[in-house]
DSSP file (Angstrom, degrees, kcal/mol; ACC not computed):
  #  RESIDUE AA STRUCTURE BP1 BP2  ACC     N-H-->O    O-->H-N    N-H-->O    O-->H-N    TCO  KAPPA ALPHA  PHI   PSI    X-CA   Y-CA   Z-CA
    1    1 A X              0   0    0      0, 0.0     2,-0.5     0, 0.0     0, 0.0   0.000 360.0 360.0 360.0 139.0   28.0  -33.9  -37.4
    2    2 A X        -     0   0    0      0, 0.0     2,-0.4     0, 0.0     0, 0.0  -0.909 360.0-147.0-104.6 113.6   26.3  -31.4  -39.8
    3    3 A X        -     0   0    0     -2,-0.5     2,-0.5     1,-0.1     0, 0.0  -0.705  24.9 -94.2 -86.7 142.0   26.6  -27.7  -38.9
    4    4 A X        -     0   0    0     -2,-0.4     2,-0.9     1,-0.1    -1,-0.1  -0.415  33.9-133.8 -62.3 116.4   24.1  -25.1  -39.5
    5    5 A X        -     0   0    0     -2,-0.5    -1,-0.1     1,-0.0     0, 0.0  -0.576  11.5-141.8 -52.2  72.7   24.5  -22.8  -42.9
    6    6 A X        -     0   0    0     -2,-0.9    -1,-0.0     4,-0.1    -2,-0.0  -0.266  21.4-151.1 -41.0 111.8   24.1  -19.1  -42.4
    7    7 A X     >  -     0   0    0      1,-0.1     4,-1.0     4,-0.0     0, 0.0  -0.264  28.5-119.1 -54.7 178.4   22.1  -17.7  -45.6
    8    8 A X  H  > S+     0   0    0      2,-0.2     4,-2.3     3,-0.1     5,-0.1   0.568 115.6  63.4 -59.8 -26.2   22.6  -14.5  -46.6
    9    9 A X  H  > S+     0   0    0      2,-0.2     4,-1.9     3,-0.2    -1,-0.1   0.785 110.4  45.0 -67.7 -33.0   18.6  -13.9  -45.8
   10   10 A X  H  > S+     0   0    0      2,-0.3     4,-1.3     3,-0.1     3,-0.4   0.952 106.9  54.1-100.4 -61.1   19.6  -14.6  -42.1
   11   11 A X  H >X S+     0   0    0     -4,-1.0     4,-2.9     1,-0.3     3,-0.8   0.905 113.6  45.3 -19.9 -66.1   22.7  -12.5  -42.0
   12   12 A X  H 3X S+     0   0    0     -4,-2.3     4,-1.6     1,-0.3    -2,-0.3   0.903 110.7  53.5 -70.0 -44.7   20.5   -9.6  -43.2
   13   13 A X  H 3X S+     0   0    0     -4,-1.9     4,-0.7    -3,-0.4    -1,-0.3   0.542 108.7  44.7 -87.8  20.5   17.8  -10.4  -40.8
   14   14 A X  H <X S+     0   0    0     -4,-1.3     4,-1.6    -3,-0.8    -2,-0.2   0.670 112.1  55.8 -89.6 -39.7   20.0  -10.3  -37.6
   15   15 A X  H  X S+     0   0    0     -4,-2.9     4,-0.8    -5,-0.3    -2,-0.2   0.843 110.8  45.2 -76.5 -20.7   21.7   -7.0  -39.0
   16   16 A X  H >X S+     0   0    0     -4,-1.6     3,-1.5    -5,-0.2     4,-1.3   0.982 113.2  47.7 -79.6 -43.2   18.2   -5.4  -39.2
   17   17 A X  H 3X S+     0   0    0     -4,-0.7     4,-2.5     1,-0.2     5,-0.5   0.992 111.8  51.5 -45.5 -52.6   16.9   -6.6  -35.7
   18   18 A X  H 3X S+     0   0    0     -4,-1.6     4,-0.9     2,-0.2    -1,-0.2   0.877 115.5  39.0 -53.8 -27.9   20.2   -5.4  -34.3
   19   19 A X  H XX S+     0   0    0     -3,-1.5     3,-1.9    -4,-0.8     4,-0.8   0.868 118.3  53.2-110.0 -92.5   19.8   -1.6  -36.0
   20   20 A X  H 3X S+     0   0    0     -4,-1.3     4,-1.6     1,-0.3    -2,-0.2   0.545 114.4  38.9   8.9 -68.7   16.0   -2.0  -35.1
   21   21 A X  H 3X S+     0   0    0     -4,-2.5     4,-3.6    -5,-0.3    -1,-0.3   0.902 121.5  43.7 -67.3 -49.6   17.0   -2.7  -31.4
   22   22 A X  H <X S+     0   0    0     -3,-1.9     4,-1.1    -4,-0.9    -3,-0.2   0.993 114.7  46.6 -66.4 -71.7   20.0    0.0  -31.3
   23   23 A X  H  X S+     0   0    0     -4,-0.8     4,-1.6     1,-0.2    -1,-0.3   0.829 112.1  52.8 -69.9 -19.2   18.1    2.9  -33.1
   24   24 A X  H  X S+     0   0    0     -4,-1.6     4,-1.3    -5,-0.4     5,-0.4   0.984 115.2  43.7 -77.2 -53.4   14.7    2.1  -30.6
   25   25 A X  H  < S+     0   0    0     -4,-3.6    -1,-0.2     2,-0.2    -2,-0.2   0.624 109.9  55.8 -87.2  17.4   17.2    2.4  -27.4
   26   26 A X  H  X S+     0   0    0     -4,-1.1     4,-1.0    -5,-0.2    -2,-0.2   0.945 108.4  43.5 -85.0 -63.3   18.8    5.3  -28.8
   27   27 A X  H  X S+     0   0    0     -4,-1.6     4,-1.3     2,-0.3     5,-0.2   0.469 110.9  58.1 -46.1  -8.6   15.6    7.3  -29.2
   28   28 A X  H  X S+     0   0    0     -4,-1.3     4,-1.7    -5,-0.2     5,-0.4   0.775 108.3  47.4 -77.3 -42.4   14.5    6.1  -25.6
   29   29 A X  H  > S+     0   0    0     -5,-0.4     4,-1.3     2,-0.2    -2,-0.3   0.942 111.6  50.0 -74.2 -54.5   17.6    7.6  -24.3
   30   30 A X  H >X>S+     0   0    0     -4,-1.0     4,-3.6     2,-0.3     3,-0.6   0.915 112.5  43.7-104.0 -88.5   17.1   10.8  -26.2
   31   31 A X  H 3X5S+     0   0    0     -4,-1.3     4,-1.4     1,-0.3    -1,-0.3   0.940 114.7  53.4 -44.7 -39.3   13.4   11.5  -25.1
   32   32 A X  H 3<5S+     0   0    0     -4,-1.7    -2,-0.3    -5,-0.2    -1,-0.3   0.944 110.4  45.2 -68.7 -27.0   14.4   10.5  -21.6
   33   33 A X  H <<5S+     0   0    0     -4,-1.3    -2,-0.2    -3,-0.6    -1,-0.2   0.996 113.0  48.1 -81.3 -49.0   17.2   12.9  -21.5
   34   34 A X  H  <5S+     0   0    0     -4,-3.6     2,-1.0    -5,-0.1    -1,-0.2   0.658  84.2 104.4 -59.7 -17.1   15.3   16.0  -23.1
   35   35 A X  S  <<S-     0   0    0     -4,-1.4     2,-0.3    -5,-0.5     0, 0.0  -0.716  72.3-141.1 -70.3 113.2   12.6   15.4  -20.8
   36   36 A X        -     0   0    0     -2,-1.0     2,-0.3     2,-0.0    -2,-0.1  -0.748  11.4-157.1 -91.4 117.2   12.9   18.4  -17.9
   37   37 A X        -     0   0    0     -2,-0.3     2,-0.8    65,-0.1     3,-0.1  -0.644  10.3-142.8-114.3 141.1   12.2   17.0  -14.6
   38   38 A X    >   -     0   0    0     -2,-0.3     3,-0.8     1,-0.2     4,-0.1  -0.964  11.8-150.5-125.8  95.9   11.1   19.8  -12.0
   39   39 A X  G >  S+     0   0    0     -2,-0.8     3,-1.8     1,-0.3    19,-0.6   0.704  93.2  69.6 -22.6 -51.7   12.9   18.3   -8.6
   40   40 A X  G 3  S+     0   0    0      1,-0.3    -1,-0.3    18,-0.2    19,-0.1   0.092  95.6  53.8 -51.9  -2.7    9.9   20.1   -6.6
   41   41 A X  G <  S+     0   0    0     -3,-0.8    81,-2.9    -2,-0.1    82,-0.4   0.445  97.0  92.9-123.6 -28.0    7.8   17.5   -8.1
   42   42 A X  E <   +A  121   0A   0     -3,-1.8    17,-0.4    79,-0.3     2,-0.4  -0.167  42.4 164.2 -38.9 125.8    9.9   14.7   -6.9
   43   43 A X  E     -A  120   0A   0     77,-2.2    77,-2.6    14,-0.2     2,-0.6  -0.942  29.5-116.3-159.7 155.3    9.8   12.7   -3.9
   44   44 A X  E     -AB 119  56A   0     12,-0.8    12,-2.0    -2,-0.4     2,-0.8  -0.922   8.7-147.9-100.7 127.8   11.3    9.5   -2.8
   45   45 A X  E     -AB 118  55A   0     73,-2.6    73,-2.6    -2,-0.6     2,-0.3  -0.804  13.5-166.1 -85.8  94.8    9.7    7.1   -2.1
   46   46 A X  E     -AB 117  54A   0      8,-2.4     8,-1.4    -2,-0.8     7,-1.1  -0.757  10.0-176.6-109.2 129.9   11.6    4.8    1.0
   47   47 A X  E     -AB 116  52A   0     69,-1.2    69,-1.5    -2,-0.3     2,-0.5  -0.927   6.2-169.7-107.8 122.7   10.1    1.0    1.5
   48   48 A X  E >  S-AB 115  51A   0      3,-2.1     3,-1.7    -2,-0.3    67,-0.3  -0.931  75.2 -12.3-115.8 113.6   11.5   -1.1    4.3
   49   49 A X  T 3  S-     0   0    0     65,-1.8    -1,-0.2    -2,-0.5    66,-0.1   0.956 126.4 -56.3  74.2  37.5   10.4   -4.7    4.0
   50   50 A X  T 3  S+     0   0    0     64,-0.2     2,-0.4     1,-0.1    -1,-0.2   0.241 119.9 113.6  99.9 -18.5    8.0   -4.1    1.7
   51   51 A X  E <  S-B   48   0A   0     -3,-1.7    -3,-2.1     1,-0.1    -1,-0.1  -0.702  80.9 -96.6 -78.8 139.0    6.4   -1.6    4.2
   52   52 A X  E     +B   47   0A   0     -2,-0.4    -5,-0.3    -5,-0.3     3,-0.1  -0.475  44.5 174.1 -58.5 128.6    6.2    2.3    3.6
   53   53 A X  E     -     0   0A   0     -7,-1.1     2,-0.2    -2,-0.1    -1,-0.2   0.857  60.6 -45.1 -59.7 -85.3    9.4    3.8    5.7
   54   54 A X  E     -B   46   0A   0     -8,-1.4    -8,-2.4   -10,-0.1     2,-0.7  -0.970  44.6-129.3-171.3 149.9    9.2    7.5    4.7
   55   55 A X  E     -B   45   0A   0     -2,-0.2     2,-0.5   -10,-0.2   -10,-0.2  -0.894  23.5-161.1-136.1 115.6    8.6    9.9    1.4
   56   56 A X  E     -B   44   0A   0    -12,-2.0   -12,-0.8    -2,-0.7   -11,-0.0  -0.867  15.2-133.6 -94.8  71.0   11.0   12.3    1.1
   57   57 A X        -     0   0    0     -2,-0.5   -14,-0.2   -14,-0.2   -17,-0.1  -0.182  18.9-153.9 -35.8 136.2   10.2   15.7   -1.3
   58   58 A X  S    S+     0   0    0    -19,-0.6    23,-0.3   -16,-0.2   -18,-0.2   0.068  82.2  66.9-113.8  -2.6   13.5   16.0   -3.3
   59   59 A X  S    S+     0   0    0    -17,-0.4   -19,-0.2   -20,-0.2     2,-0.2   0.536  84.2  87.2-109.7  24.3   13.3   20.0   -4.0
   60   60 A X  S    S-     0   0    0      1,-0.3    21,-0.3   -21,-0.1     3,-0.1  -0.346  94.9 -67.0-103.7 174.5   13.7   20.8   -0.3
   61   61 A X        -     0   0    0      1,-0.3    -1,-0.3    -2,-0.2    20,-0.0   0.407  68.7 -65.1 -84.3-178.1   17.4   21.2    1.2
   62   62 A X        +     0   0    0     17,-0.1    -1,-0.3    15,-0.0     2,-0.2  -0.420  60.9 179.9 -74.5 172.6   20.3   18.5    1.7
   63   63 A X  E     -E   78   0B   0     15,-0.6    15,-2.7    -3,-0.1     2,-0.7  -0.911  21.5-150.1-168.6 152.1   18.8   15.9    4.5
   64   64 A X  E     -E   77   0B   0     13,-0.3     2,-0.5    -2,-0.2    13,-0.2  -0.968  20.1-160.2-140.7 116.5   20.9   12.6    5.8
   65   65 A X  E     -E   76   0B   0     11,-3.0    11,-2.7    -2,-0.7     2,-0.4  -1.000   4.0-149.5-126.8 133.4   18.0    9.7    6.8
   66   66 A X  E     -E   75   0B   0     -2,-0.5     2,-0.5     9,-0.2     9,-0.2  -0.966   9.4-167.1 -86.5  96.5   19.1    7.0    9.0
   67   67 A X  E     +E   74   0B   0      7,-2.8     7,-2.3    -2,-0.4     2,-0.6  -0.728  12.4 170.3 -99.2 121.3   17.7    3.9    8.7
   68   68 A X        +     0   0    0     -2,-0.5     2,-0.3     5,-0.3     5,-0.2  -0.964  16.8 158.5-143.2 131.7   18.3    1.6   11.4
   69   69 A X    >   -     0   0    0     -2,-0.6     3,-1.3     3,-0.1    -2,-0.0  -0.992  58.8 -99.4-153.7 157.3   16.2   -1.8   11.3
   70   70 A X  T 3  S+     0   0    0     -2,-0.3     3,-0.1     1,-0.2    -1,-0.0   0.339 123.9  55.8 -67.2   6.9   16.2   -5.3   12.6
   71   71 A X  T 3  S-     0   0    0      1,-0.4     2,-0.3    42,-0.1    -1,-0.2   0.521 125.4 -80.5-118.6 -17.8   17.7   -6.4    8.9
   72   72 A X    <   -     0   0    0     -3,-1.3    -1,-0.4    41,-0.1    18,-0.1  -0.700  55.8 -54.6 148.1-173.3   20.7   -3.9    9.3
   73   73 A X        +     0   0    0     -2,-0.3    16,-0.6    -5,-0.2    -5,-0.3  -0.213  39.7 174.3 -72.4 152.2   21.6   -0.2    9.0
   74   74 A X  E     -EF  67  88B   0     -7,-2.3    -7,-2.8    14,-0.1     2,-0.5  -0.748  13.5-162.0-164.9 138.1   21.3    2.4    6.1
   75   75 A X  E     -EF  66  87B   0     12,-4.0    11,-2.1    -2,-0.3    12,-1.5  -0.901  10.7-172.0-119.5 132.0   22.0    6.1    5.6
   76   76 A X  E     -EF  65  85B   0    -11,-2.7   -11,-3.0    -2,-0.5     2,-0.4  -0.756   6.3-155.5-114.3 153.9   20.5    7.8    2.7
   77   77 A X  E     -E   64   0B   0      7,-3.7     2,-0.5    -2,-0.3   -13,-0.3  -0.854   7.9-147.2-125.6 165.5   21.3   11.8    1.7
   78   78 A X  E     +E   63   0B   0    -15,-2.7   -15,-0.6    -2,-0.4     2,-0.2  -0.861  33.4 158.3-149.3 121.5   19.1   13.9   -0.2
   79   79 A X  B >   -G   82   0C   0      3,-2.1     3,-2.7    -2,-0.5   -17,-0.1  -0.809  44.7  -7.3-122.8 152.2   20.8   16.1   -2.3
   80   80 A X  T 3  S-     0   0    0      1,-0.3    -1,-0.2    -2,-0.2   -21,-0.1   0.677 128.4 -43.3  42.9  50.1   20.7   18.5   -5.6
   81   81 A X  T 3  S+     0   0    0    -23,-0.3    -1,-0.3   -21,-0.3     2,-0.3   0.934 133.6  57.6  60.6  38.8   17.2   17.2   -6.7
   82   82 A X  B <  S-G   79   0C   0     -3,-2.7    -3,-2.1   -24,-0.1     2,-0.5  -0.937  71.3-124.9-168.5 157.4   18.1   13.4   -5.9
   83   83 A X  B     -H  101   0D   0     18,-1.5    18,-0.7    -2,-0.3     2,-0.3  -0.961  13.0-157.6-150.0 177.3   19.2   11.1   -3.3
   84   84 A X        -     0   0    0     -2,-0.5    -7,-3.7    -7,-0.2     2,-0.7  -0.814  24.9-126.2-140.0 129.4   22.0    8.6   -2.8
   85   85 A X  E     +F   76   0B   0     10,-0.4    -9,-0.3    -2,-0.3    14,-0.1  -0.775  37.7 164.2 -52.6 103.1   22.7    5.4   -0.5
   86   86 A X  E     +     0   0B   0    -11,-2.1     2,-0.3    -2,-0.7   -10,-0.2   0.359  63.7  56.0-116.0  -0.3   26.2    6.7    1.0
   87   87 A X  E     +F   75   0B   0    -12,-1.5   -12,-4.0    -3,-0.0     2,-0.4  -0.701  55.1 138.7-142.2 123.0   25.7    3.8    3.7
   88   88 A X  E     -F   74   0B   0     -2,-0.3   -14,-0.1   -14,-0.2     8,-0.1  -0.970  26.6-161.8-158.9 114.4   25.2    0.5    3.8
   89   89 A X        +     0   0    0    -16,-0.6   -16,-0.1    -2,-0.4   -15,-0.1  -0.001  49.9 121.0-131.0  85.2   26.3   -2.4    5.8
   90   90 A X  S    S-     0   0    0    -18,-0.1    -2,-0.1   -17,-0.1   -18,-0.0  -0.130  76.3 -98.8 -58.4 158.8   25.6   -5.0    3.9
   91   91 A X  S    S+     0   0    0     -2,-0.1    -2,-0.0     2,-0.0    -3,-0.0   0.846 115.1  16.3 -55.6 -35.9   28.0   -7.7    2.5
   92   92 A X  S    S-     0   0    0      0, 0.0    -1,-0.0     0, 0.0     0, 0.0   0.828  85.7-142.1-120.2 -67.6   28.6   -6.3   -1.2
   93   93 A X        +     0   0    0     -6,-0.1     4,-0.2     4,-0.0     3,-0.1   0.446  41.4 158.7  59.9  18.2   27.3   -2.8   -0.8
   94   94 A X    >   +     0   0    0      2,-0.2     3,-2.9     1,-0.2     4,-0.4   0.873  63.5  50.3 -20.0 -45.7   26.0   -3.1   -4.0
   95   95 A X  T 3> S+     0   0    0      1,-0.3     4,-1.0     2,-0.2   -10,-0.4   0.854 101.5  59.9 -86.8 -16.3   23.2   -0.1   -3.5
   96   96 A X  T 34 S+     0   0    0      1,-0.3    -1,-0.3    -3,-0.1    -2,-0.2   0.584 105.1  58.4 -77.8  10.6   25.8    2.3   -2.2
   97   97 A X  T <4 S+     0   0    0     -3,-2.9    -1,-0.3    -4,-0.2    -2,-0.2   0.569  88.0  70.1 -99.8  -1.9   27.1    1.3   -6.1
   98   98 A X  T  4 S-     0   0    0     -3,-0.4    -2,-0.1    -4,-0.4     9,-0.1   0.717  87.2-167.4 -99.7  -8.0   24.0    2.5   -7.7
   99   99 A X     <  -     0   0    0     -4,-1.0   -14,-0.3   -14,-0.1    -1,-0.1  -0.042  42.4  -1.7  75.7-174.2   25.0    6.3   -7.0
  100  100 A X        -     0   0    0    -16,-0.1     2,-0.5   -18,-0.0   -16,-0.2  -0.097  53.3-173.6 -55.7 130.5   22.5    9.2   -7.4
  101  101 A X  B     +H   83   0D   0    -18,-0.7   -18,-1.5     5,-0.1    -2,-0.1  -0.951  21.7 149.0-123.8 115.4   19.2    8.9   -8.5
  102  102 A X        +     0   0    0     -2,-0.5     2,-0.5   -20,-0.2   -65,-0.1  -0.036  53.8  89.6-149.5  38.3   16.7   12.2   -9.3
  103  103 A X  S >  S-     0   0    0    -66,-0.0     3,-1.9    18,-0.0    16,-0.3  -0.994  81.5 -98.6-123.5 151.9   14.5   10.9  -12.1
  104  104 A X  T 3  S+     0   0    0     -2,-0.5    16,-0.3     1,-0.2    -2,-0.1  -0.173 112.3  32.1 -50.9 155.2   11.1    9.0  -11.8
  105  105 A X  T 3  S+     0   0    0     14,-1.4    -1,-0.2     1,-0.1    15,-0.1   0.319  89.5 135.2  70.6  -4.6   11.2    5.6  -12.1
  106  106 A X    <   -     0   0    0     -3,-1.9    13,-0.7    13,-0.2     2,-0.3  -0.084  34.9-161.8 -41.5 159.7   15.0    5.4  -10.3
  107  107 A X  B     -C  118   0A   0     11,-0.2     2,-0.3    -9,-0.1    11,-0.2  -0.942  20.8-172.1-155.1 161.8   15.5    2.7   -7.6
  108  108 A X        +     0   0    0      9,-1.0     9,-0.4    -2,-0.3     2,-0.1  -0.657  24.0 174.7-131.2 152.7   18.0    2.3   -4.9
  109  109 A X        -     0   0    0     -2,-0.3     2,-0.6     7,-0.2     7,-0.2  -0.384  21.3-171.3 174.4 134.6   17.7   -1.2   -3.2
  110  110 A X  B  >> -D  115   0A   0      5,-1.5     4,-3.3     1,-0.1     5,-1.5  -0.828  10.8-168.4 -91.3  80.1   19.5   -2.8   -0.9
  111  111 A X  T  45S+     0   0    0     -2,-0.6    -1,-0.1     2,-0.3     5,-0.0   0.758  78.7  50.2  -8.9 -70.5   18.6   -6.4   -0.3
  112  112 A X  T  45S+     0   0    0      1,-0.2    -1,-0.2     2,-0.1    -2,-0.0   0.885 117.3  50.0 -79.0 -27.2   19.9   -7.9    2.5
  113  113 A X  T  45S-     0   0    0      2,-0.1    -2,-0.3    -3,-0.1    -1,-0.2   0.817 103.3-129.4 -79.6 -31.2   18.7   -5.0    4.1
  114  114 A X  T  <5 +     0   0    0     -4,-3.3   -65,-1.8     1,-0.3     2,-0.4   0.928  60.6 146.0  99.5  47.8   15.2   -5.2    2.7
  115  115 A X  E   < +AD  48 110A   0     -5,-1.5    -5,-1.5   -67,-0.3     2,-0.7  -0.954  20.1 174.3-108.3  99.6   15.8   -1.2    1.6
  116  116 A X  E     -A   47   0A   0    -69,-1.5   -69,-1.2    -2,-0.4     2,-0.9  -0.930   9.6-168.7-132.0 139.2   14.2   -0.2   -1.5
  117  117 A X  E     +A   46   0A   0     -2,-0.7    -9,-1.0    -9,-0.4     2,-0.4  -0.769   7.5 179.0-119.5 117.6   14.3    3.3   -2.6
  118  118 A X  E     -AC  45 107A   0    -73,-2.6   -73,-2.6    -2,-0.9     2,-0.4  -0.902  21.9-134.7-135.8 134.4   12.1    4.9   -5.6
  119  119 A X  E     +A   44   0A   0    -13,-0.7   -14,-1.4    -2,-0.4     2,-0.3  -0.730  30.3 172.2 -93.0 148.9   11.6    8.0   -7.1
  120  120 A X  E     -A   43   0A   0    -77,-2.6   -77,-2.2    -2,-0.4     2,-0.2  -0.891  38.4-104.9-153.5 144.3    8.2    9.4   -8.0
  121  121 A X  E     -A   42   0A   0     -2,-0.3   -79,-0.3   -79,-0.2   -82,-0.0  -0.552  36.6-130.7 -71.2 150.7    6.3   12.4   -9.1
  122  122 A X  S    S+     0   0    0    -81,-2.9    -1,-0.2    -2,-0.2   -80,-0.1   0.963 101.0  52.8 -61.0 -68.5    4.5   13.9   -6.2
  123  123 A X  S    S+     0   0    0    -82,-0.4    -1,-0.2    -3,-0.1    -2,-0.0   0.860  89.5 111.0 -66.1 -10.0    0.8   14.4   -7.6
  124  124 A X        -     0   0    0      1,-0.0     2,-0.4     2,-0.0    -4,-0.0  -0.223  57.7-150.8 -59.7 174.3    0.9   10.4   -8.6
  125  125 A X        -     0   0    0      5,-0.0     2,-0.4     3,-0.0    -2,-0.0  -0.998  13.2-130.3-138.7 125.0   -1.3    8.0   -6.7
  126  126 A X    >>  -     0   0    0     -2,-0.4     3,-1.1     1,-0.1     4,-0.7  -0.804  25.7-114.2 -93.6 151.0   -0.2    4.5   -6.4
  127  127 A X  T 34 S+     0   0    0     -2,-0.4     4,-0.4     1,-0.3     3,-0.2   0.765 120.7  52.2 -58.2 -33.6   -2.7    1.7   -7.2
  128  128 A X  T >4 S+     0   0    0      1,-0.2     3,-1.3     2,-0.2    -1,-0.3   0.978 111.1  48.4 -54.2 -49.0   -2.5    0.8   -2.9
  129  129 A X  T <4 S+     0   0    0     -3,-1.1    -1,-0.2     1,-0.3    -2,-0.2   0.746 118.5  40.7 -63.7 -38.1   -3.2    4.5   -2.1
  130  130 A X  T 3< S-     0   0    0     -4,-0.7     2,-5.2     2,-0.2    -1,-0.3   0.060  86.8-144.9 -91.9  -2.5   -6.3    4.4   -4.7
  131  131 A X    <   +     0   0    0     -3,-1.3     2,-0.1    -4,-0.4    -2,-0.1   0.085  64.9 108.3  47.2 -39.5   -7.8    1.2   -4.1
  132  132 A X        -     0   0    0     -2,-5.2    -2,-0.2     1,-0.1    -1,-0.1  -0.409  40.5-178.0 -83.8 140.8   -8.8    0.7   -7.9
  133  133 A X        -     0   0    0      1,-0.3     2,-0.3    -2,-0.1    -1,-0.1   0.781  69.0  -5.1 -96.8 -40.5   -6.9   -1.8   -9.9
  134  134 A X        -     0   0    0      2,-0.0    -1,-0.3     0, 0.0     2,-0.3  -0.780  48.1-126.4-143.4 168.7   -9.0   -0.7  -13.4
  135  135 A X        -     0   0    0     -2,-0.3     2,-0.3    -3,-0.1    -3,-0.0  -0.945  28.6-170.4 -97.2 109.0  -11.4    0.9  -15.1
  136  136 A X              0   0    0     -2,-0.3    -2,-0.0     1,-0.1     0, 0.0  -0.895 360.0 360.0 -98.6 152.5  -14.2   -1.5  -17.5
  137  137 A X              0   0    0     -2,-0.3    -1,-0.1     0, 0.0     0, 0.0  -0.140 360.0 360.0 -62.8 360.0  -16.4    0.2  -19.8
């Protein structure tokens, strides 16, 4: 049996992809962090079964939602410009591991419970809400 030869040419192009790869999600994290998020602009967006739940403005006071559904229970808080799964009774409790969320594009989701939770700018429009998929020229 023959084994495969590392060049040197392949050594050096795995080390550049890898510093490529590194420095691209280093600047992703950067810009995401310096980006200033105005909570008051916020809302969550709560799905059950695929269905709209409830959408929840995040720059308003603390607030405890109960979610009680024929797929199981869930209590959500909305706190400090974000909110958190703190109940869930699922088998794993997985989504009560995914902790605080208060940026766009966050997501809570609970599974077995059919629970999905997402944060959003208020003045967006989702493609359902808007009927239009595109624009052609």
């Amino acid at each position: 049996m023959r084994l495969l030869k590392i060049k040197r040419g392949d050594v050096l192009l795995i080390v550049i992809l890898v510093l490529l790869g590194s420095a691209w999600l280093l600047l992703r994290q950067v810009l995401e962090s310096r980006e200033s998020v105005d909570p008051a602009t916020l809302r969550a967006e709560i799905k059950v079964d695929g269905d709209s739940y409830r959408s929840v403005p995040l720059g308003g006071g603390e607030e405890t939602i109960e979610i009680h559904t024929e797929y199981g229970n869930n209590t959500l808080k909305v706190f400090n410009g974000g909110i958190q799964m703190i109940y869930a009774d699922c088998p794993k409790k997985i989504s009560m591991q995914m902790g605080f969320i208060s940026r766009p594009g966050e997501t809570i989701i609970c599974v077995p419970n059919r629970v999905y939770v997402e944060i959003v700018r208020s003045g967006s429009l989702d493609r359902d809400e808007t009927g239009v998929d595109a624009y052609i020229r």
